[in-house]
N, C-alpha and C positions, 0 to 999 in steps of 0.2 A: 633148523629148528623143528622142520620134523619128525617128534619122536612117535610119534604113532607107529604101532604096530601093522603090517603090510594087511588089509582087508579087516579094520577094524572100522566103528563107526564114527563118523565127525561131529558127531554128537551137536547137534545144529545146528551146525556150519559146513555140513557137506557141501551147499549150495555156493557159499562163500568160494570155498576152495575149489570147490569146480569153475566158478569164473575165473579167481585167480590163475590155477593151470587153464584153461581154454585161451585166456587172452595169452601168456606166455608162451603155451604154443603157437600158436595163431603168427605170433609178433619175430618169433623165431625162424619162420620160414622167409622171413625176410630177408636173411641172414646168405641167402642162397642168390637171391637179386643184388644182393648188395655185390657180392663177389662178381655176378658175371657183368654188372655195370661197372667195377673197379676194372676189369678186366680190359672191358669195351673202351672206357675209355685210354685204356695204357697203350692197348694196340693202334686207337684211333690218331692218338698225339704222337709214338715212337714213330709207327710206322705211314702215318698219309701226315701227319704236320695240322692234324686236325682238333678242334677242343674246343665246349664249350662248357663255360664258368654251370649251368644250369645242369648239365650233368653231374658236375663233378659234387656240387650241391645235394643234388637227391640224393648221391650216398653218406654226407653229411645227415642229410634229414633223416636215411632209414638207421644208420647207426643210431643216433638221439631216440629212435624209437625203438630199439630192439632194447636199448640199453635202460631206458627208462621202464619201457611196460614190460620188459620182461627179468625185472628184478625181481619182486614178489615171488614169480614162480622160482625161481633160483633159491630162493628162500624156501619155499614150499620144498622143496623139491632135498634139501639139505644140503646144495651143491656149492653153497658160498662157500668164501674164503673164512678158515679156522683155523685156529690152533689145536690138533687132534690129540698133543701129545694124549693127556689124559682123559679129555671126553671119549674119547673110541673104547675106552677100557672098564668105564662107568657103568652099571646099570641103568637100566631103562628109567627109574623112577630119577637118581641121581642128573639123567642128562635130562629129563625133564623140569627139576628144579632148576637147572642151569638157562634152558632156551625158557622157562619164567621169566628168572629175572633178570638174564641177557635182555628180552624184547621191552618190558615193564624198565628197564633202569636204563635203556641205552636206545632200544630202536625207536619207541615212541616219542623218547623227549627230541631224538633226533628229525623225525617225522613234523613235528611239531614244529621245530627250529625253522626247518626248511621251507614250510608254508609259510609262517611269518616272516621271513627273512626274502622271500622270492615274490608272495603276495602281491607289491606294488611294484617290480621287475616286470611279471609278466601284465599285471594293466595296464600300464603306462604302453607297455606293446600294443596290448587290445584297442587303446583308448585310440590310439595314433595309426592304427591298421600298418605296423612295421612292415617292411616289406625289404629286397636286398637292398646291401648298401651299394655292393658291383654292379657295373651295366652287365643287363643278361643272369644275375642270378635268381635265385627261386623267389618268387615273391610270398608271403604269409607266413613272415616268421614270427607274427607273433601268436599263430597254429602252434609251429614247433616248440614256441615258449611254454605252452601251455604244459608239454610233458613235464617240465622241470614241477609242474604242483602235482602231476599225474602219478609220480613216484612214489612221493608219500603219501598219497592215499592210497596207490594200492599196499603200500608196505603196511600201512595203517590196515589194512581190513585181514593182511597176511598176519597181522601180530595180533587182530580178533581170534583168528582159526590157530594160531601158536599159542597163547594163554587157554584156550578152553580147552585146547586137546592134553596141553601140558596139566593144567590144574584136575582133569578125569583123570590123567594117567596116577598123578599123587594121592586121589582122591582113592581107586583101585586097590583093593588089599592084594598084599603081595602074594603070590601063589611060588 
């Protein structure tokens, strides 16, 4: 979504968007732990007969969060899942009306969905301090619950910096 021009300005939402990529980076080197604890544990269980439920857990947990807080920047960034046939081939203003009223008709009401629908999911968590349901696994899941609202507000604050950049780029007389 995107369509800004590479070193043009975010026109008041630079700041936005700089959270947005900061935490997406940030969340993404996760991504690197995760692997050498999938690792650790495969070696640990194949080869010494060893394993425990609380490891195998925190790479549940960091997935949930690379996957949660680092959607926005995915978004930012244009790297989601598309259909390119004919947006790749569009003009700049063209795919700008598109990431409009793709985020306006589809991401927001979905964003929306998802807080009301998860809402009392993740209190009910808070309210009872969830914790595993396995002996030995991670305790404070209803921490990790909380990404499930963390999503859509970031995607919420990604479809602020998607509409103002999209609505200047239409706004823009064509050169």
């Amino acid at each position: 979504m995107g369509v800004t021009t590479q070193g043009s300005p975010r026109h008041g939402v630079g700041w936005l968007a700089t959270f947005i990529a900061t935490v997406g980076k940030a969340v993404a080197w996760l991504t690197l732990l995760m692997v050498l604890l999938t690792f650790y544990t495969v070696v640990m269980r194949k080869g010494f007969n060893l394993g425990w439920i609380w490891l195998q857990d925190s790479v549940t947990y960091l997935h949930a969060v690379v996957f949660m807080l680092a959607a926005a920047w995915v978004v930012q960034a244009d790297e989601h899942v598309r259909v390119d046939i004919f947006y790749c081939d569009w003009s700049v203003k063209k795919k700008a009306l598109v990431n409009l009223l793709g985020t306006l008709l589809f991401l927001v009401p979905f964003c929306v969905f998802l807080i009301i629908v998860s809402w009392n999911y993740v209190s009910i968590s808070w309210a009872v301090h969830e914790g595993a349901r396995g002996a030995g696994g991670l305790p404070f899941v209803y921490v990790q619950k909380t990404l499930i609202l963390m999503l859509p507000v970031l995607l919420l604050l990604q479809a602020v910096v998607t509409v103002t950049e999209s609505v200047w780029t239409l706004r823009r007389p064509t050169t």
